[in-house]
C-alpha positions as CSV (number, residue, x, y, z in Angstrom):
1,X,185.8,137.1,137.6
2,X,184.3,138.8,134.7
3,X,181.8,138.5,131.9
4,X,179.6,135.3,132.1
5,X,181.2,132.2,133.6
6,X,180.2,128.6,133.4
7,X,179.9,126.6,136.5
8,X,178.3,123.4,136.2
9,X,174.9,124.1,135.4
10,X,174.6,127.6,136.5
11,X,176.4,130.5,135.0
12,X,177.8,133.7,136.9
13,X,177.0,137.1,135.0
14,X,179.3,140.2,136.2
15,X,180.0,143.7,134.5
16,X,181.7,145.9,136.0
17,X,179.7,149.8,136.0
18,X,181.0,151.3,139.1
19,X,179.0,154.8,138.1
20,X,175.7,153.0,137.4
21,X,172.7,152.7,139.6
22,X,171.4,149.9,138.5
23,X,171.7,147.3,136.0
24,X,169.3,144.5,133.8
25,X,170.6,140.7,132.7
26,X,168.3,140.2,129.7
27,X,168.3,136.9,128.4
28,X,167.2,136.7,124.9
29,X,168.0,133.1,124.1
30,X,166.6,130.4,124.5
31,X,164.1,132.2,126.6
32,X,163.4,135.3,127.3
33,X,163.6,137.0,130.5
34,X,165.0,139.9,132.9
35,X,166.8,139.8,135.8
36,X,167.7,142.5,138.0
37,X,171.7,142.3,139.0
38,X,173.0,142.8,142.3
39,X,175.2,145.3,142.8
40,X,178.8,145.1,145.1
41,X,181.0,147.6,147.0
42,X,183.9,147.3,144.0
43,X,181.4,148.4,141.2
44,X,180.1,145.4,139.8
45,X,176.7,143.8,139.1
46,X,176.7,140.1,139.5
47,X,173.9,137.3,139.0
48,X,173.8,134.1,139.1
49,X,171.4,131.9,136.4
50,X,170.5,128.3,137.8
51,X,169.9,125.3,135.9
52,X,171.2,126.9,132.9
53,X,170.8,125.1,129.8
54,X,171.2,125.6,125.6
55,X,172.4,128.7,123.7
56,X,172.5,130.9,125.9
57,X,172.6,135.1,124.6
58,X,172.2,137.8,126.6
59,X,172.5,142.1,126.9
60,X,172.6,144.2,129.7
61,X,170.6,147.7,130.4
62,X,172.3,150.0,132.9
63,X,170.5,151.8,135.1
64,X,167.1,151.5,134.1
65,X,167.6,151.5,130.3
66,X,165.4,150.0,128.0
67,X,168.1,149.7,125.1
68,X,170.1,146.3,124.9
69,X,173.9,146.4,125.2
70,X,176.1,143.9,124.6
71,X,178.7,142.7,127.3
72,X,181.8,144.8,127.2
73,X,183.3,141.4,128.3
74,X,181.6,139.3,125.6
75,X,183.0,135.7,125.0
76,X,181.4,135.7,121.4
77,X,179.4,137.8,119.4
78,X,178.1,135.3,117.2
79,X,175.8,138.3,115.4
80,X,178.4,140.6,115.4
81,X,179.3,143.8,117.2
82,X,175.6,145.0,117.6
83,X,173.8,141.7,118.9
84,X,173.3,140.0,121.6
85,X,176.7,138.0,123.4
86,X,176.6,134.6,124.1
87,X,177.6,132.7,127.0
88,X,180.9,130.2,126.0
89,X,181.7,127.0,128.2
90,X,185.4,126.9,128.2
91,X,185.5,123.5,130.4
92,X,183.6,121.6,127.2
93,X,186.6,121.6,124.6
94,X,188.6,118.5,124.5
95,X,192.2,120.0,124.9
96,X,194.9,117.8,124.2
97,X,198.0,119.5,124.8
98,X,198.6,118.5,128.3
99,X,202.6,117.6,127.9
100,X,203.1,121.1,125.5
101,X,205.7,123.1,127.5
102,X,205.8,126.0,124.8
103,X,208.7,126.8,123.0
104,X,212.6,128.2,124.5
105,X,213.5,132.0,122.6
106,X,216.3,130.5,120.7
107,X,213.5,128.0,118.7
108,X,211.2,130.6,117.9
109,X,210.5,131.6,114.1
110,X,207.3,133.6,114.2
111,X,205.6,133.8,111.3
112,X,202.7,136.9,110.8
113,X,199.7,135.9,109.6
114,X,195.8,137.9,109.1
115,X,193.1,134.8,109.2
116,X,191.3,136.4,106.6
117,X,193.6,136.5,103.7
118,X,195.9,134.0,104.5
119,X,193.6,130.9,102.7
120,X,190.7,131.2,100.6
121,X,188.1,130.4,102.9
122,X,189.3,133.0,104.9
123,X,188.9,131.1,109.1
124,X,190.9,129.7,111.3
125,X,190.2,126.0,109.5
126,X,191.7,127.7,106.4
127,X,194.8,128.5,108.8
128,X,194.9,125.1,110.0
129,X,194.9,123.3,106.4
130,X,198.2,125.0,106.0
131,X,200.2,124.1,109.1
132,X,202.3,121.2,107.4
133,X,203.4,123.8,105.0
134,X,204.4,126.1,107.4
135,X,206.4,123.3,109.4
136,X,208.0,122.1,106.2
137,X,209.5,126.0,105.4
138,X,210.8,125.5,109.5
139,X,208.4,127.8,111.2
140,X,208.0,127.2,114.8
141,X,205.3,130.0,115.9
142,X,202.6,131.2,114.1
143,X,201.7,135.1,115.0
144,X,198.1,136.2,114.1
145,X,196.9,139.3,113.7
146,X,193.7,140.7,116.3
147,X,191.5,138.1,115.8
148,X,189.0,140.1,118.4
149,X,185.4,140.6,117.2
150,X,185.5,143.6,114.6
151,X,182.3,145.0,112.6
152,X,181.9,142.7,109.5
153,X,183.8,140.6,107.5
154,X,187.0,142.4,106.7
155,X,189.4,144.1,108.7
156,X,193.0,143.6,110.2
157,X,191.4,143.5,113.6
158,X,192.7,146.8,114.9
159,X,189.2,147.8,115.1
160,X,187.9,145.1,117.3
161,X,185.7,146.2,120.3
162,X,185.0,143.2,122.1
163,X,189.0,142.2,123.3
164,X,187.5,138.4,125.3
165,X,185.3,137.8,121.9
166,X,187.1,135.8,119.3
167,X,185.8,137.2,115.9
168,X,182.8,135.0,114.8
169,X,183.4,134.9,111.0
170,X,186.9,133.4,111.6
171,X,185.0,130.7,113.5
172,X,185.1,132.0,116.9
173,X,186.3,130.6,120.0
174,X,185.5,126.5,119.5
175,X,188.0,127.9,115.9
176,X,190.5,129.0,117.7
177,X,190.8,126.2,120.5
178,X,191.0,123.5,117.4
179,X,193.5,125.7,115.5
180,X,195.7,125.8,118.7
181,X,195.5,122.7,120.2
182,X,196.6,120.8,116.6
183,X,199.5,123.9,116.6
184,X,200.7,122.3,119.7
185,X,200.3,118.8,118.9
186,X,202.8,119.4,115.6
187,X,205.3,121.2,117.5
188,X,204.2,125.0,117.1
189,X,203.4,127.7,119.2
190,X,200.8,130.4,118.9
191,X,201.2,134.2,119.5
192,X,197.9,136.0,119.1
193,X,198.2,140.2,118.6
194,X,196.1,142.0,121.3
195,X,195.4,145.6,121.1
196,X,194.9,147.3,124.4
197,X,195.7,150.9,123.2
198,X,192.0,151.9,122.2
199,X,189.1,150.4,120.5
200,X,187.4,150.5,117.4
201,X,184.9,153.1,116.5
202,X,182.0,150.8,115.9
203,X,180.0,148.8,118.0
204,X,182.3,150.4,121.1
205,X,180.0,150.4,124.2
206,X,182.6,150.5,126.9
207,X,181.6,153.9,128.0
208,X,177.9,152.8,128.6
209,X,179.4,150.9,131.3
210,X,182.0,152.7,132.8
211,X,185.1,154.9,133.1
212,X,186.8,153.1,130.6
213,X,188.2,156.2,128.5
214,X,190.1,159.2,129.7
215,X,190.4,162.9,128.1
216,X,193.3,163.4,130.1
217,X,195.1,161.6,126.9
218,X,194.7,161.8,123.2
219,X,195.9,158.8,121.1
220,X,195.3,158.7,117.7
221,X,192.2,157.1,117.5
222,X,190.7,159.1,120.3
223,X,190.6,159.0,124.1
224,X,192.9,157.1,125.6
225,X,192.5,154.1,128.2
226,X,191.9,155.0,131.5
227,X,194.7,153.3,133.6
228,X,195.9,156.2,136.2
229,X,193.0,158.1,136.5
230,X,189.3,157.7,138.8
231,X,188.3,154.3,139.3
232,X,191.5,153.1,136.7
233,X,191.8,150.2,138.8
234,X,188.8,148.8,137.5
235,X,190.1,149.2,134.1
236,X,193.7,147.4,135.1
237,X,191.5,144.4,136.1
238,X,189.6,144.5,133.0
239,X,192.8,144.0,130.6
240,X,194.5,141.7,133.2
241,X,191.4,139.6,133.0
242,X,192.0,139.6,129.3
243,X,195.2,138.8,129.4
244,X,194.9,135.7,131.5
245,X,191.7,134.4,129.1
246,X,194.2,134.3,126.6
247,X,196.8,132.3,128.4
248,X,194.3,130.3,130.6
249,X,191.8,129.5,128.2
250,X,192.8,129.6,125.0
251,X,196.3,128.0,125.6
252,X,198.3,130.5,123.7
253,X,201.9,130.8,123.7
254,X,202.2,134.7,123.7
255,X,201.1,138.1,123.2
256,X,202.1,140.8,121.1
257,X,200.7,143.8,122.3
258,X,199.8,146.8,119.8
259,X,201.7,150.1,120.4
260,X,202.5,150.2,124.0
261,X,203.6,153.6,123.7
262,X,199.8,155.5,122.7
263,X,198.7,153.7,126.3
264,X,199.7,156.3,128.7
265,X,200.3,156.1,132.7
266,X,201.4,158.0,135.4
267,X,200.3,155.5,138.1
268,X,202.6,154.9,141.2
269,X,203.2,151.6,139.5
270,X,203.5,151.1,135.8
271,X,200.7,148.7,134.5
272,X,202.6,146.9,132.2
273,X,205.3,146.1,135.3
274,X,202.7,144.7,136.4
275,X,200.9,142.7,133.7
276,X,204.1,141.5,132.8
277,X,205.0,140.3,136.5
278,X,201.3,138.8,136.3
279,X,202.1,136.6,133.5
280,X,205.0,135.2,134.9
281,X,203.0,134.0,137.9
282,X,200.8,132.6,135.4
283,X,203.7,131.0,133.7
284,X,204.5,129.0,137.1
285,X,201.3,127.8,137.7
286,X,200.8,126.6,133.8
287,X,204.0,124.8,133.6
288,X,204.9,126.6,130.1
289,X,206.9,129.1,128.8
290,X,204.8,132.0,128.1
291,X,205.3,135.4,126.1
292,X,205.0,139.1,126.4
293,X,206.0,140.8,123.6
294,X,205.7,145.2,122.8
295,X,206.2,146.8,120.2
296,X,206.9,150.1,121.2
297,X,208.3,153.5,120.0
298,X,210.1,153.9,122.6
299,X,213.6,153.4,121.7
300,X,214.0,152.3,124.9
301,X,215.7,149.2,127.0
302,X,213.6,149.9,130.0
303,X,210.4,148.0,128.0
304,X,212.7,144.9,128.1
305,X,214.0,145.2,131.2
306,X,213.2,143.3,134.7
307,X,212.9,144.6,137.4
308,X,214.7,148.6,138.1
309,X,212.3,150.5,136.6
310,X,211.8,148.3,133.4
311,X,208.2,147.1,132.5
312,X,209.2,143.7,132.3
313,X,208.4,142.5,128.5
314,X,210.0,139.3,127.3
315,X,210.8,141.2,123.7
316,X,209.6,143.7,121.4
317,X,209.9,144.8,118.0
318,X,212.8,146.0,116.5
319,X,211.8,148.8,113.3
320,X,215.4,150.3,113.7
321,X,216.4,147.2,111.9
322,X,213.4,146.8,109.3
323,X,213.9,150.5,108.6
324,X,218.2,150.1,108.2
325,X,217.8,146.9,105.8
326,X,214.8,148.4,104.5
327,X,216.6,151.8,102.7
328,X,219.6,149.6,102.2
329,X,218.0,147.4,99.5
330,X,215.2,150.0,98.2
331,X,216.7,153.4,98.4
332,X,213.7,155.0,97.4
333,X,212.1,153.9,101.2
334,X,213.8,157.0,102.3
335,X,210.8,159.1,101.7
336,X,209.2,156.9,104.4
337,X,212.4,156.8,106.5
338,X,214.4,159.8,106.1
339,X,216.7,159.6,109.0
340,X,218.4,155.7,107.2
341,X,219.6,154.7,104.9
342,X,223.6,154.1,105.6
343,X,225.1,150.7,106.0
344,X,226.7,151.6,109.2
345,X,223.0,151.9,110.7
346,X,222.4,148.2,110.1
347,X,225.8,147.3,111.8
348,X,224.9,149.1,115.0
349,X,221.4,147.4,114.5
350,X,223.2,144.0,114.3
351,X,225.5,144.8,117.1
352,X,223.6,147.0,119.8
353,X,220.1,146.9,118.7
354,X,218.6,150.2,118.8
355,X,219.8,152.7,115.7
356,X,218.7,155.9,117.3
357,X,219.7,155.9,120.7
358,X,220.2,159.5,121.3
359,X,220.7,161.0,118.1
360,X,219.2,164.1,116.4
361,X,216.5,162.3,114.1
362,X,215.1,164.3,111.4
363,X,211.9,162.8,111.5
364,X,211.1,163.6,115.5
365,X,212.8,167.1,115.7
366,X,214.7,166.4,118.6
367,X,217.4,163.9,120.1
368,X,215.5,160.4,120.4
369,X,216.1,157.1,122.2
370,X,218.6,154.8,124.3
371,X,221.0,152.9,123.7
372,X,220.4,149.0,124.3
373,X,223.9,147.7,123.7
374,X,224.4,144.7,125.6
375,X,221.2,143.3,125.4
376,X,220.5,139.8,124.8
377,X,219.2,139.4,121.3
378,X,216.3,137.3,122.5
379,X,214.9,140.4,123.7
380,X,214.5,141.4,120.0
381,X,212.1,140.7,117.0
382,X,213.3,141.3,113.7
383,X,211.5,141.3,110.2
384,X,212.3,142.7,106.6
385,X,208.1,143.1,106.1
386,X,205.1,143.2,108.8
387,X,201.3,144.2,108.5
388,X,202.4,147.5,109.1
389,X,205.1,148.1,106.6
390,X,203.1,146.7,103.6
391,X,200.0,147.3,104.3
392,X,200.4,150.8,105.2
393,X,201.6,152.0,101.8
394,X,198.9,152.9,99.1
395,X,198.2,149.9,97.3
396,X,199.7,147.5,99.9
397,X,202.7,146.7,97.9
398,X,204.8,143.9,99.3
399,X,208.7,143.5,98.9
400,X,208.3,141.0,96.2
401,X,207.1,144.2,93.5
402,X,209.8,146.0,94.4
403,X,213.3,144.5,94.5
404,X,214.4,141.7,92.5
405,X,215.7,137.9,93.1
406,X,219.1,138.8,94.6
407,X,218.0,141.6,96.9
408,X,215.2,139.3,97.9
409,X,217.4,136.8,99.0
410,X,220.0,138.9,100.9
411,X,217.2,141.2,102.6
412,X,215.8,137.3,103.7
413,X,219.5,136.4,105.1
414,X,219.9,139.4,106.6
415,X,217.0,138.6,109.2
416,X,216.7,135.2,108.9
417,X,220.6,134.6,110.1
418,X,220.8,138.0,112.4
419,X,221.5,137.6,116.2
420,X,217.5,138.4,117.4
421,X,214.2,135.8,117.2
422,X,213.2,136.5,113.0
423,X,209.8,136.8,111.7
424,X,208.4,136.3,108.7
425,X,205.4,138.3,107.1
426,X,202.5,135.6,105.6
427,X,203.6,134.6,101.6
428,X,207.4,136.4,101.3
429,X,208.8,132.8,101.8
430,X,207.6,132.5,98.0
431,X,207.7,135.9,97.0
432,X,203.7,136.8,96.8
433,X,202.9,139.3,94.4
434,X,199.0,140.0,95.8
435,X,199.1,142.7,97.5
436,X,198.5,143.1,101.3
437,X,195.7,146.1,101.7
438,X,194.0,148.3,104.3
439,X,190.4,147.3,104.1
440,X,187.2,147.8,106.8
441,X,183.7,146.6,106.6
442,X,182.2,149.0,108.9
443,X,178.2,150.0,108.5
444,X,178.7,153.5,108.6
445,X,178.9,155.4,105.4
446,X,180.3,158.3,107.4
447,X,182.8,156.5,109.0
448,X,183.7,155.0,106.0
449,X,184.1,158.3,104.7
450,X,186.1,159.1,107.5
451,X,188.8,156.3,107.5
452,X,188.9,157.1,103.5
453,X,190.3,160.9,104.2
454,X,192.4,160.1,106.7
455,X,194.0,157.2,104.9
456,X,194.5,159.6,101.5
457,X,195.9,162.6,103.9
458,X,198.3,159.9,105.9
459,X,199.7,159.7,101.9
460,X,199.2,162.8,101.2
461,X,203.1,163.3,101.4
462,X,204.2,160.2,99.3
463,X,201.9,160.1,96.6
464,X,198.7,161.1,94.6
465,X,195.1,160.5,96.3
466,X,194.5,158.5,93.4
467,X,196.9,155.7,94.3
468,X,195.2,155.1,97.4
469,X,193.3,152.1,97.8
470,X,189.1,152.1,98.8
471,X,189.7,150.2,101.8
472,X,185.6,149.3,101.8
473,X,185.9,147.5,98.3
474,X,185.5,143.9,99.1
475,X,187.8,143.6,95.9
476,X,190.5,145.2,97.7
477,X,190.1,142.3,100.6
478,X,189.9,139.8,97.9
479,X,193.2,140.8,96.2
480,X,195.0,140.7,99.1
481,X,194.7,137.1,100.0
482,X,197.7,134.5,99.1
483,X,197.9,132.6,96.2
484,X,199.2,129.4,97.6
485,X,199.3,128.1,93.8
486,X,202.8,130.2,93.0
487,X,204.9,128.3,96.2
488,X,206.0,125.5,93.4
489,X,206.1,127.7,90.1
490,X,209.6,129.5,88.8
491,X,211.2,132.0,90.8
492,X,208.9,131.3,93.9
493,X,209.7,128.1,94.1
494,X,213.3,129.3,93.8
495,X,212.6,131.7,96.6
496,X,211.1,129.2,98.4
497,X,213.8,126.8,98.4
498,X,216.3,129.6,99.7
499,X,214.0,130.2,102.8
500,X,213.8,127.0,103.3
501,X,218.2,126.4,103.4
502,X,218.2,129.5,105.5
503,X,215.9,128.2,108.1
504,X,217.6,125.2,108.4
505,X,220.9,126.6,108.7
506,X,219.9,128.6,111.3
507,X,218.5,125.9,113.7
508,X,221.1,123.4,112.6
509,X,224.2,125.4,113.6
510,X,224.4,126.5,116.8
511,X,225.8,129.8,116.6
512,X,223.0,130.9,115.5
513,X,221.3,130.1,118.6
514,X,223.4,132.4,120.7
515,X,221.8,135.6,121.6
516,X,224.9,137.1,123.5
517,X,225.9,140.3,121.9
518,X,229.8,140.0,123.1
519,X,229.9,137.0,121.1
520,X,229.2,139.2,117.7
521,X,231.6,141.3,115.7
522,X,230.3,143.2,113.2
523,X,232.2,145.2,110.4
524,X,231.3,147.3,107.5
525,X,233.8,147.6,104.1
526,X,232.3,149.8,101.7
527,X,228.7,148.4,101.2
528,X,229.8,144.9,102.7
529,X,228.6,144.0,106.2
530,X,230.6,141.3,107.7
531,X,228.7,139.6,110.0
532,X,230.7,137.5,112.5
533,X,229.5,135.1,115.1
534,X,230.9,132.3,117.0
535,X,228.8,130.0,120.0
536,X,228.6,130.0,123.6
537,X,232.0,128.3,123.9
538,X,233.5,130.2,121.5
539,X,235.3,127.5,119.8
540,X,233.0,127.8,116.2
541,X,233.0,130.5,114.3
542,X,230.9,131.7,111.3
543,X,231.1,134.8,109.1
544,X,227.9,136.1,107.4
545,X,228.7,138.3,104.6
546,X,225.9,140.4,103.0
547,X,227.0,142.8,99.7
548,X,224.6,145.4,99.9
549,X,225.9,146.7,96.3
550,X,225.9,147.0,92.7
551,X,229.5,145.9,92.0
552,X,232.1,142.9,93.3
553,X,233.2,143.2,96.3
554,X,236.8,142.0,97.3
555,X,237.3,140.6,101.1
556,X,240.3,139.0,102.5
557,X,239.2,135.7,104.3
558,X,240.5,135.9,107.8
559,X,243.6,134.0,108.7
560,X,242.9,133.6,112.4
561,X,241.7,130.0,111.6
562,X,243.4,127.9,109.1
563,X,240.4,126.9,107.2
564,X,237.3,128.0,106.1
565,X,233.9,125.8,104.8
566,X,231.2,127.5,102.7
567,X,228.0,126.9,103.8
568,X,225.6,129.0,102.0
569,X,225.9,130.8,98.7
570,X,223.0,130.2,96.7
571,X,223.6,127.0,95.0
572,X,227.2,126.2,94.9
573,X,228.7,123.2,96.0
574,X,230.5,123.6,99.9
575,X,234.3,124.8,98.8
576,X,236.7,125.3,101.3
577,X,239.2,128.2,101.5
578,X,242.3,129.3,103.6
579,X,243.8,132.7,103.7
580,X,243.0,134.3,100.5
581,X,240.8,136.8,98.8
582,X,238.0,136.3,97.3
583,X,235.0,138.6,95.3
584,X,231.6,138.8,96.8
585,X,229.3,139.1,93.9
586,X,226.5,142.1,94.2
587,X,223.7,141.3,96.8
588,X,225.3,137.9,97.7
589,X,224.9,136.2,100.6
590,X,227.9,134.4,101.6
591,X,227.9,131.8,104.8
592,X,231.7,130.2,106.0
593,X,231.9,128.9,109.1
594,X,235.7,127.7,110.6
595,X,237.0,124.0,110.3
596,X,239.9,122.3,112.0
597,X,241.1,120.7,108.9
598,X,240.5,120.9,105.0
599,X,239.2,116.9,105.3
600,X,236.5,117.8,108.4
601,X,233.4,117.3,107.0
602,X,230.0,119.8,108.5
């Protein structure tokens, strides 16, 4: 038990400062007072408050301080990262979600979203007004970015320093709950993005406490998380806690934890082995399905693995594949990823997962990765954009500036019918054109200063410092948000609509809801992938063609079957084909799936 916990009409305080001599509850609201905590033989400093009542926010002085510091377990900050915490009574929300059973991995469509851009008013209220629309376009998990108390008003989260606090302008944990519970009641889950791998710079009082941080490590925000060194146990139960206030709590489908691979541990046992074994316990006494999902450079099948060494996650990112597609339909994205760029690297995506898996890569200097052939593609997350690969450019630019209408639409079939659980990046089912920025609200003019230099030499490589963005003009947070306004006009209604048939083709035919890599065949002529996939039984077949070129390309239908049904090419008519040759227009997307006879209707 950790942080301040409701029972009845008392509430339990306990921080855990195993260096500290003493330590000081001081109440602040609705009354004042001071308390001194006792201390136990594991490190902590407990006290119990009878006949609690009202709002009740707090600090804590260690040993004998007279400054105020917030709880490093802090269930809301409702004056930010610098005032007081406030004690949260999870029993008194109203859940309604008692028969949701979470979703299976052959269901899932995540979709990526940042609470603070993704509606005008910027909360999780503003996410909720838009859930029919995301269950109309056939989305059936909504991802959000850290949604962790942060310093001010604008940031991705990556920054947040209080990892149990849900960020107060978003509308904090009562938010959350409601956004949640009416995701379950329409059908859809809720991943939330946890970041474990450091903390942000301001309002970080962890180390106050105790040995949270380690020199041993460097990552590249700082010192590293302390799970293998002195008193690391401590630590292990700290982000275990967290992880089950998420599940437990806050009723949330899954996680996707931030860059596994800048969390370093030498431990006998691997904590993520055992976080991930954790959750599975938790997922048998919940009675749902539940989520862990990496991303992780790596290159690696032992993240995904059970058991044998592996660390157990249910799935994790797969940027072999973004980066493949990526070059493949903007050739200039080789400046960002030298080492693609050939078709034959999205066929071995398609087919084993992992591009690099032992190979010298340019980029690393050295041979890099593993191979994961074989593996199920549940285990996998695909995406043409995320946060990361828009918003770390410049100006933020999204796909939709970049390529036109057809590469649009193949670069969306290409993930959205591909062997591994697809996500989609908030606003590039209608092609938005606002860009998606790097912006902070820190207090610091410093730091400010700070995250501006590094951001212009991170670019340095690419582009002038002028076409950098000022991540602290609140115009640059502003532009970034979606105008919901262009889903019904020209081209992104047109967009639209193509999501839309891709989605349901997906979920509709059930070859698309195998995951078994023997069941795939994959083929490359000239710039043509031929994608080809049949279902469990093996009896249905489909071929996914994708012309990742300027001209026609010819292909000879196969004659293994006798006929053939189009399913999907832009807007034509179904027409049905047997044995013959036919031209693949440039960046088509071409969908036939097998028939027994030419009358058979799908």
């Amino acid at each position: 038990m950790i942080g301040a916990i409701y029972n009845r009409n008392q509430v339990h305080f306990s921080v855990w400062a195993p260096l500290k001599e003493t330590m000081v509850l001081h109440i602040v609201s609705p009354k004042e007072a001071k308390y001194n905590m006792k201390p136990t033989s594991e490190g902590d400093f407990c006290y119990k408050l009878k006949d609690a009542t009202g709002i009740i926010r707090y600090f804590y002085q260690p040993d004998d301080n007279e400054k105020d510091y917030p709880d490093p377990a802090s269930r809301f900050q409702p004056e930010g990262v610098h005032g007081p915490s406030q004690v949260i009574d999870h029993a008194r929300f109203p859940w309604e979600d008692a028969n949701w059973r979470g979703i299976a991995s052959h269901q899932l469509l995540l979709y990526e979203l940042h609470v603070g851009t993704f509606s005008d008013e910027g909360t999780f209220e503003g996410v909720l007004s838009r859930l029919d629309d995301l269950k109309t376009l056939g989305i059936t998990a909504l991802q959000l970015m850290p949604i962790c108390q942060f310093p001010g008003l604008r940031n991705w989260g990556y920054d947040g320093v209080y990892p149990f606090s849900v960020q107060n302008s978003y509308g904090g944990p009562m938010g959350l709950k409601k956004l949640i519970n009416k995701c379950h009641e329409k059908g859809l889950a809720v991943f939330i993005d946890v970041v474990y791998n450091h903390l942000g710079p301001e309002g970080n009082y962890l180390g106050e406490y105790g040995p949270y941080f380690t020199d041993k490590y460097m990552t590249p925000w700082g010192q590293a998380i302390n799970l293998d060194g002195e008193w690391s146990d401590g630590v292990r139960n700290y982000l275990l806690a967290n992880i089950a206030e998420w599940f437990v709590h806050y009723h949330v489908d899954g996680l996707r934890v931030d860059a596994i691979h800048a969390m370093f541990d030498n431990g006998s046992v691997p904590f993520w082995e055992v976080a991930c074994a954790y959750v599975k316990e938790l997922e048998r006494e919940l009675g749902r399905r539940l989520y862990m999902i990496a991303e992780s450079d790596y290159n690696h099948p032992r993240v995904i693995q059970q058991g044998s060494g592996g660390l157990g996650f249910d799935g994790q990112w797969l940027d072999d594949f973004h980066h493949a597609l990526y070059t493949l339909v903007f050739p200039e994205g080789k400046k960002f990823y030298q080492d693609f760029g050939k078709i034959e690297q999205l066929s071995k995506a398609y087919k084993e997962g992992f591009v690099h898996t032992g190979e010298y890569v340019e980029a690393r200097k050295k041979r890099f990765g593993a191979s994961s052939a074989g593996i199920p593609g549940s285990k996998f997350v695909v995406f043409n954009q995320n946060h990361d690969q828009i918003g770390n450019k410049g100006q933020g630019e999204r796909l939709s500036t970049s390529l036109d209408f057809e590469r649009l639409k193949i670069t969306a079939g290409a993930v959205i019918l591909s062997p591994y659980i697809p996500m989609l990046f908030m606003g590039e089912e209608y092609a938005e054109k606002n860009p998606f920025s790097y912006f902070i609200d820190h207090g610091d003019p410093q730091l400010i200063r700070a995250v501006k230099d590094g951001r212009r030499k991170e670019f340095e490589t690419f582009m002038d410092k002028e076409d950098v963005s000022a991540p602290e003009d609140p115009h640059v947070f502003e532009r970034s948000k979606l105008n919901w306004d262009k889903r019904t006009i020209g081209k992104h209604a047109m967009i639209l609509d193509w999501y839309k048939k891709l989605i349901k083709l997906r979920f509709s035919d059930p070859v698309f809801s195998n995951f078994n890599k023997k069941d795939i065949q994959v083929n490359v002529i000239d710039r043509l992938l031929v994608l080809q996939r049949v279902n469990e039984g093996g009896r249905d077949n489909t071929l996914c063609l994708f012309n990742f070129s300027e001209d026609e390309t010819m292909y000879k239908i196969p004659i293994d079957f006798p006929y053939w049904k189009e399913l999907l090419f832009h807007d034509h008519s179904p027409v049905y084909y047997q044995g013959t040759s036919v031209a693949i227009t440039p960046w088509a997307v071409w969908i036939l799936k097998t028939l027994e006879a030419q009358e058979e209707v799908y």
